[in-house]
C-alpha positions as CSV (number, residue, x, y, z in Angstrom):
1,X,-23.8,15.3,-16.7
2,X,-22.7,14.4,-13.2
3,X,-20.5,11.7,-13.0
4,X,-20.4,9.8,-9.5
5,X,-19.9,6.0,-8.5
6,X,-22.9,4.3,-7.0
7,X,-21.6,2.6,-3.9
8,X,-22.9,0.1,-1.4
9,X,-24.1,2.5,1.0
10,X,-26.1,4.4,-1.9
11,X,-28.0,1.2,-2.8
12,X,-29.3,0.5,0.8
13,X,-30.3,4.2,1.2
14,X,-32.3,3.2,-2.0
15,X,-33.9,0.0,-1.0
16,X,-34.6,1.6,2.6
17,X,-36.4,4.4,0.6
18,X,-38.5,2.6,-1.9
19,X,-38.7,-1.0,-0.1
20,X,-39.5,0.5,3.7
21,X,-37.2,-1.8,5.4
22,X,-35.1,-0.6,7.9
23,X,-31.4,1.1,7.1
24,X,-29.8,-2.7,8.7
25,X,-32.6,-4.6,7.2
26,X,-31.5,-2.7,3.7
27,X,-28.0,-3.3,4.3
28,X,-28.4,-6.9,5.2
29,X,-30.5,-7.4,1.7
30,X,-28.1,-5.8,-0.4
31,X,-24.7,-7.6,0.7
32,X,-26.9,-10.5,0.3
33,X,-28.0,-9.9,-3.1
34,X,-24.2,-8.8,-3.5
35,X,-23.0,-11.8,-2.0
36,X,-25.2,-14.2,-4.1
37,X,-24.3,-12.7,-7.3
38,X,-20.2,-13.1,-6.4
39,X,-20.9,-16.6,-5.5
40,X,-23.0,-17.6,-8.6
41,X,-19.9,-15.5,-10.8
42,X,-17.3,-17.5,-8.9
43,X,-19.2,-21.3,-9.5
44,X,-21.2,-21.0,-12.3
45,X,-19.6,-17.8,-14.2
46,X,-22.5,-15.9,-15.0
47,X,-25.4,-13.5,-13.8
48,X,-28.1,-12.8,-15.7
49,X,-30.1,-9.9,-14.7
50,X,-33.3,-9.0,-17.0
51,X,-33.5,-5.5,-18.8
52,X,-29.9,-4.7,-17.0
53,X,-27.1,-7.1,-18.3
54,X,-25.2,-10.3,-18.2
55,X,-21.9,-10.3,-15.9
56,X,-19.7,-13.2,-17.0
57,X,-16.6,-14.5,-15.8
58,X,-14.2,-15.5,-19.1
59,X,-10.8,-16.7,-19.0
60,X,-7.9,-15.6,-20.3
61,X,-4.9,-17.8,-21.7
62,X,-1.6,-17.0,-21.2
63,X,0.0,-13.9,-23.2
64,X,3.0,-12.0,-23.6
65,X,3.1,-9.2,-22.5
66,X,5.8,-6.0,-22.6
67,X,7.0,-3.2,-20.1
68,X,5.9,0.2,-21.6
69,X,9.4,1.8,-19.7
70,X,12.0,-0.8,-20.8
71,X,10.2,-2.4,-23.5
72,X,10.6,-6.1,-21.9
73,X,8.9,-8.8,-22.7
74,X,7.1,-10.1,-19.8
75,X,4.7,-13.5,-19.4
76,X,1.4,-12.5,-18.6
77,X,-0.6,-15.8,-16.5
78,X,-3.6,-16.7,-17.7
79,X,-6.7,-15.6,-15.5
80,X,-10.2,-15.3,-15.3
81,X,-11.9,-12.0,-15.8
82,X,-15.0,-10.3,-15.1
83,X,-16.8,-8.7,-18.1
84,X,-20.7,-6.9,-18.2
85,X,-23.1,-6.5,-21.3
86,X,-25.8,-4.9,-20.6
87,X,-29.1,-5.2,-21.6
88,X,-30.7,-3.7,-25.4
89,X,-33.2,-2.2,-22.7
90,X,-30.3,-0.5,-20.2
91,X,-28.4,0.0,-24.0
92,X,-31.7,2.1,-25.0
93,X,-31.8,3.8,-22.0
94,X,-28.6,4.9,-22.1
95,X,-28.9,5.9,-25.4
96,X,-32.6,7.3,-25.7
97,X,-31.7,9.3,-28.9
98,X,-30.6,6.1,-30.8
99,X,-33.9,4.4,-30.5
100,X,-35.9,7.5,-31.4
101,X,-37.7,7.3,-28.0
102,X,-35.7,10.4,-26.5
């Protein structure tokens, strides 16, 4: 199985193959689509797309924490992070020989 990061560039090449719009046309709709998604994440906390996933934005109280070298306790802040869980469908897919379909 060949492993490879999908990056911006690969999904305009993908939405100028299948959609027909030009390569700057693609480009423009993708960082858009991009763009809308980080904006929703950063007001509203989460993006629900159907048969893919659910990103959410949770936070994260403070912590202590502890240097692996010197073994120090150190505060962690609390934050907000970014967390995915993907669809049952994109689960199945994934998956094809749990579901029997595969």
């Amino acid at each position: 199985m060949g492993e490879r990061t999908v990056t911006r560039a690969d999904l305009t090449e993908a939405v100028y193959q299948e959609v027909g719009l030009s390569r700057s046309e693609s480009a423009e709709l993708v960082d858009s689509v991009l763009g809308e998604m980080t904006r929703s994440l950063a007001s509203e906390g989460e993006v629900k797309i159907a048969a893919f996933g659910t990103f959410a934005v949770r936070s994260k109280g403070e912590r202590v924490g502890r240097n692996p070298k010197t073994g120090e306790e150190v505060p962690i802040k609390p934050r907000r992070v970014l967390v995915f869980r993907p669809s049952q469908v994109l689960r199945d897919r994934i998956n094809p020989h749990l579901t029997g379909s595969g």
